[in-house]
DOGUFI-636916 format. One record per residue (C-alpha): residue number from 0; residue in three letters; chain; x, y, z. Coordinates in Angstrom, 1 decimal. Layout:
REM DOGUFI-636916
NUM  ALA  A  X  Y  Z
...
***
This chain:
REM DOGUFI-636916
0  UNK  A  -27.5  3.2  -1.8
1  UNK  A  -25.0  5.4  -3.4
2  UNK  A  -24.0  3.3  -6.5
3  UNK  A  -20.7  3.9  -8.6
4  UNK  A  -21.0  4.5  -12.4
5  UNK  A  -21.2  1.1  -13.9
6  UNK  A  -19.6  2.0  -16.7
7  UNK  A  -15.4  1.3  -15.2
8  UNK  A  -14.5  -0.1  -18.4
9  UNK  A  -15.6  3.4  -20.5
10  UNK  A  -14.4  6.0  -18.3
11  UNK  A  -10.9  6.4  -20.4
12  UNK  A  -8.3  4.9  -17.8
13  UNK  A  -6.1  3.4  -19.5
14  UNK  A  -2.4  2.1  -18.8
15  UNK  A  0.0  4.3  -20.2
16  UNK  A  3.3  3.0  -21.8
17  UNK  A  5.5  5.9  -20.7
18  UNK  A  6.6  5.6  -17.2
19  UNK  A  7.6  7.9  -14.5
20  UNK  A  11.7  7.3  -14.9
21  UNK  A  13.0  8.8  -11.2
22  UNK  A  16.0  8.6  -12.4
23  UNK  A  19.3  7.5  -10.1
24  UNK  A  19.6  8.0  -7.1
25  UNK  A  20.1  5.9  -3.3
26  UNK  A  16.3  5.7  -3.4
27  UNK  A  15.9  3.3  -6.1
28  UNK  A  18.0  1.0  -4.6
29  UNK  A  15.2  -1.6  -3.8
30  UNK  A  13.7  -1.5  -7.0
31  UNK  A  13.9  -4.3  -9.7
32  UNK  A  14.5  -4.3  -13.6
33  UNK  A  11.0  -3.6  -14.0
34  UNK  A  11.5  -0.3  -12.4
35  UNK  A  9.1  -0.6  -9.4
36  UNK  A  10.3  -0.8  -5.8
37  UNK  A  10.6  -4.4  -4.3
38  UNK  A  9.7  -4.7  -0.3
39  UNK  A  10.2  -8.3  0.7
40  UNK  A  7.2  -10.1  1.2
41  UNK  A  4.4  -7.8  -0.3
42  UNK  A  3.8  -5.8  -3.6
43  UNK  A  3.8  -2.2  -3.0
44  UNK  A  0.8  -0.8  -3.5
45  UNK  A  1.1  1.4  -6.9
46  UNK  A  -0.4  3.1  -9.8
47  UNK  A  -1.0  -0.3  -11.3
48  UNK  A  -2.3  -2.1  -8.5
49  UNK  A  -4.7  1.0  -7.4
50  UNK  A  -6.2  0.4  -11.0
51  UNK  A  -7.0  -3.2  -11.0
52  UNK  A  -8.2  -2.6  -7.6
53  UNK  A  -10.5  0.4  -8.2
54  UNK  A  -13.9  -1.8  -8.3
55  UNK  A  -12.8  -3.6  -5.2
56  UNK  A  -11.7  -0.3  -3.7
57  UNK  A  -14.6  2.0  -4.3
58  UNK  A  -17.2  -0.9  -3.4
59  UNK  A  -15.2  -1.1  0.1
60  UNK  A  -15.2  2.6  0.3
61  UNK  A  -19.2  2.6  -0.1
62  UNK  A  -19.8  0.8  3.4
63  UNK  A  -18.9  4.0  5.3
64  UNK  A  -22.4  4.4  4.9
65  UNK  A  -24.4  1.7  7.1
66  UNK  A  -27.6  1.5  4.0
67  UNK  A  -24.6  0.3  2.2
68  UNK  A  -23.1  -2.3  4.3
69  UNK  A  -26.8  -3.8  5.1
70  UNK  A  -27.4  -3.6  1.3
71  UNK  A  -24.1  -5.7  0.7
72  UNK  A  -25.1  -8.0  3.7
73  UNK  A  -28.8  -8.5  2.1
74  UNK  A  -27.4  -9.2  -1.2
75  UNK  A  -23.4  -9.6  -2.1
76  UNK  A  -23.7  -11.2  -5.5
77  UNK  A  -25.6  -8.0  -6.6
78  UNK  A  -23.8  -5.5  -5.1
79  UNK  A  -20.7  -6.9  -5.9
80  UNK  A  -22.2  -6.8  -9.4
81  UNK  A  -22.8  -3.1  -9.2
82  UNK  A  -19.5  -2.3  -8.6
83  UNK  A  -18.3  -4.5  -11.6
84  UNK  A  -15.8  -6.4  -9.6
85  UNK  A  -13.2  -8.7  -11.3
86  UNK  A  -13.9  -12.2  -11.4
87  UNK  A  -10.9  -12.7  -9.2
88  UNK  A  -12.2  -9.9  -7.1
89  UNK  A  -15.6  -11.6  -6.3
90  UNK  A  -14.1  -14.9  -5.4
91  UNK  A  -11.8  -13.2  -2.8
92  UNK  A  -14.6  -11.7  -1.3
93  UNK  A  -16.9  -14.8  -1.6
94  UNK  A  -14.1  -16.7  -0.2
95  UNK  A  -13.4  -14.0  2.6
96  UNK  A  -10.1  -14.3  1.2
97  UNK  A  -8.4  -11.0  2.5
98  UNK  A  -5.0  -12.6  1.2
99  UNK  A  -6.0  -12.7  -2.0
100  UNK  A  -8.4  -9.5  -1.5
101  UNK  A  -5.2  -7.8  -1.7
102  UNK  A  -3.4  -9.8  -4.3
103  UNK  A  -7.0  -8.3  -6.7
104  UNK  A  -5.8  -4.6  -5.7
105  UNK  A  -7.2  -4.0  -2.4
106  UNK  A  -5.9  -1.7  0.0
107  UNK  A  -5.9  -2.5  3.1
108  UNK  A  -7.8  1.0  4.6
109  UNK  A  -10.7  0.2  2.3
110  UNK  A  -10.9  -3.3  3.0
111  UNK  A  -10.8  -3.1  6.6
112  UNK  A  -14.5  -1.4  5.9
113  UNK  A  -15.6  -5.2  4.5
114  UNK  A  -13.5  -6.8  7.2
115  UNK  A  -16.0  -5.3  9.6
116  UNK  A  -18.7  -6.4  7.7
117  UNK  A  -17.5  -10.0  7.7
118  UNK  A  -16.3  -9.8  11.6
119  UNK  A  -12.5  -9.2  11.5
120  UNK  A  -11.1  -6.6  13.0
121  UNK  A  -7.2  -5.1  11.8
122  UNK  A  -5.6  -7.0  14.3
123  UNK  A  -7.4  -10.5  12.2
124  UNK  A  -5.9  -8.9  8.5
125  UNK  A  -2.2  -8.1  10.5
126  UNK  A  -2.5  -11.8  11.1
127  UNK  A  -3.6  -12.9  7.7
128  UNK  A  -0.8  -11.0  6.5
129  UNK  A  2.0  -11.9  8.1
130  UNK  A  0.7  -15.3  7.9
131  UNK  A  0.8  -16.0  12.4
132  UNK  A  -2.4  -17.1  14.4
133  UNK  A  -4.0  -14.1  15.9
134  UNK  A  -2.7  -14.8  19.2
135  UNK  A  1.0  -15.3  17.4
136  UNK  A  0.3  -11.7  16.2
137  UNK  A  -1.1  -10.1  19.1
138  UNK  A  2.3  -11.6  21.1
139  UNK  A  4.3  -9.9  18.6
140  UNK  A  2.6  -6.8  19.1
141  UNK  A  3.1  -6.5  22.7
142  UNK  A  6.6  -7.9  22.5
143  UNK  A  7.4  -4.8  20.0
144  UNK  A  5.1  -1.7  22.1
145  UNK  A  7.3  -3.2  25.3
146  UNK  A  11.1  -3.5  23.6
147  UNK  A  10.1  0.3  22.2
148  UNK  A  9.2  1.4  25.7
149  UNK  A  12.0  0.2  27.0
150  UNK  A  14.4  1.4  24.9
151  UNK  A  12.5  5.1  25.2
152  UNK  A  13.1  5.0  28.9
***
């Protein structure tokens, strides 16, 4: 197993107080007081997110190695303890909570590694996040790939 440095806490990452000021322009119209840009329905995934997500994210990125995803599968509790998840973190994942996977910081490219893992395949986490049955999703899938095809013809 190829572990991550347990020490997360110590390796001098830190949230800065100056932010990156893009200054005005049509760009930043969608973006709120607090500076960051809003897209309806979801939280972009940032700077701050891709922090408190890095655990999550780097365990996730560990299963592209097979010893690693039967070492998870063997054992979650203590791999998820070697990657010093957040507590909120580890109950998404005990929960198979890809909702709230996300919410912790995931990204979606490394989570779809544990979705494997847990059976779920990208069409299951397009589902969970749009919040339609798989077959709702799947409908609106095809109903998209043949409007596009049409109009291309």
């Amino acid at each position: 197993m190829i572990p991550l440095n347990n020490k997360l806490g110590r390796l001098g990452y830190s949230a800065s107080s100056e932010k990156f000021d893009p200054g005005d322009s049509a760009m930043n119209a969608g973006q709120a007081a607090s500076g960051k840009r809003q897209i309806f329905g979801t939280e972009p995934f940032d700077g701050d997110l891709a922090m408190r997500g890095y655990a999550l994210n780097a365990m996730c990125y560990s299963f592209n190695l097979k010893e690693n995803r039967d070492a998870f599968a063997a054992d979650e509790e203590g791999y998820m303890a070697q990657y010093c998840l957040s507590e909120e973190q580890k109950v998404a994942v005990r929960n198979r909570d890809v909702l709230g996977m996300l919410d912790a910081g995931g990204n979606v490219y490394y989570l779809a590694k544990l979705a494997g893992i847990l059976g779920l395949n990208v069409q299951d986490l397009g589902a969970l996040q749009t919040g339609q049955s798989l077959d709702d999703f799947k409908a609106a899938l095809l109903a998209h790939g043949e409007t596009t095809r049409r109009a291309a013809a």
